[in-house]
C-alpha positions in Angstrom: 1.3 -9.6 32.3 -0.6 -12.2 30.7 -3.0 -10.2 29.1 -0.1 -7.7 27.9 1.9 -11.1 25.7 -1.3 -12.5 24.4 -1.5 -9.0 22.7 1.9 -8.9 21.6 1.6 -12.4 20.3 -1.4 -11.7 18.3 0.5 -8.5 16.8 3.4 -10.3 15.9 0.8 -12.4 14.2 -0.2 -9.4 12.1 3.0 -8.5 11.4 3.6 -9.8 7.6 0.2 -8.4 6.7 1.3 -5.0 7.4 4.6 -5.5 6.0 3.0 -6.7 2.6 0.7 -3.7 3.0 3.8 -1.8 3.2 5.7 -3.4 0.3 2.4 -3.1 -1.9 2.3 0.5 -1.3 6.0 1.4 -1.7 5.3 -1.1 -5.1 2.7 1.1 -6.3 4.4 4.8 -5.5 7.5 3.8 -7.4 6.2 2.0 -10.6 3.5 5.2 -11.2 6.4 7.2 -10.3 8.9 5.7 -12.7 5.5 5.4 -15.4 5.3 8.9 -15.3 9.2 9.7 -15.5 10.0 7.4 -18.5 6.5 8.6 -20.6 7.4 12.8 -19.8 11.3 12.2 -20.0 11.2 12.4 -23.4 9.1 13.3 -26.5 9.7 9.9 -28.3 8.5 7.8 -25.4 5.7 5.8 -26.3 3.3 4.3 -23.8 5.2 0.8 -24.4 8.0 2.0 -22.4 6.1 2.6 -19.7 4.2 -0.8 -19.3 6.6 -2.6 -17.1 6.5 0.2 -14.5 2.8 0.6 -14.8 2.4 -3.2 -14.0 4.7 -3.1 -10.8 2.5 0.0 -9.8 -0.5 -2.1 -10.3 0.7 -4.7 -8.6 1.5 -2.9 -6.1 -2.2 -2.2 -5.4 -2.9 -5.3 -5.8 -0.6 -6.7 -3.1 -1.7 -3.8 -0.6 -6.0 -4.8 -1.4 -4.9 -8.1 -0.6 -3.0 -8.1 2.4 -6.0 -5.2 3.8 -8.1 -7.8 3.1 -6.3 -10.7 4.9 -5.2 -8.2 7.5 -8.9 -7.6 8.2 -9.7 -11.3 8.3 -7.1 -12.0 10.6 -8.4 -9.2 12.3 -12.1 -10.3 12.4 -11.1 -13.8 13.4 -9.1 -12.6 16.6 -10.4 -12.5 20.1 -8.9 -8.8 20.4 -10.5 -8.6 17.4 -14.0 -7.7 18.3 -12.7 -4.6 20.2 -10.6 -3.3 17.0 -13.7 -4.1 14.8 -15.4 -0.6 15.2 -11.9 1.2 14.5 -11.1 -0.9 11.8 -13.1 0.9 8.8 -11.4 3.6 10.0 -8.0 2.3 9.3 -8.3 0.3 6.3 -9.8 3.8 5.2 -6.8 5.8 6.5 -4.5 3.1 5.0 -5.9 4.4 1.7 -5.8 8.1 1.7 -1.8 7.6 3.0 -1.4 5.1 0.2 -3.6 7.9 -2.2 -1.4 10.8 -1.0 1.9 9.5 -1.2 1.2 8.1 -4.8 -0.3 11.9 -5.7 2.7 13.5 -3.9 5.3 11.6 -5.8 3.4 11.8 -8.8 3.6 15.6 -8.5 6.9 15.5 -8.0 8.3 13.7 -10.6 6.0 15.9 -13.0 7.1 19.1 -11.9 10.3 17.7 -12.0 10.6 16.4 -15.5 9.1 19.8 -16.9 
């Protein structure tokens, strides 16, 4: 039982850094997204118009590389963490192709969309 809340509290712990990974890359998906909609809406945009969304994309990625970064920290620094350590490439690289994907797939479908 002991061993069971030490691992709960050390996930709690880890909780905001996946939450900001989360907020970075719902951040990113919908300022591309909107980027994309205001420059293909219509034929007098200018890229201008699209800066602001651009930026909140951007830092979107910017907020989910940092919190990976601190995630893996905290991570490294944990006493569970030297048995996550091996599978934690693996995540931080599966964090990316979801974050990838998701940014492609709405990407796609606001093109197809606006055409």
């Amino acid at each position: 039982m002991g061993k069971m809340s030490s691992q709960f509290k050390s996930e709690i712990k880890l909780l905001p850094f996946m939450l900001c990974k989360l907020f970075g890359g719902i951040m990113a998906v919908i300022g591309f997204t909107a980027a994309v909609v205001i420059i293909t809406r219509k034929a007098d945009q200018s890229l201008a118009d699209a800066l602001p969304s651009a930026f909140l994309g951007g830092a979107g990625i910017i907020i989910f590389m940092l919190s990976s970064r601190l995630l893996a920290r905290r991570l490294s620094n944990s006493p569970a963490g030297n048995s996550i350590s091996a599978s934690r490439t693996g995540t931080s690289l599966l964090s990316w192709v979801i974050l990838l994907l998701l940014a492609a797939a709405f990407l796609l479908f606001s093109y197809l969309i606006t055409h």
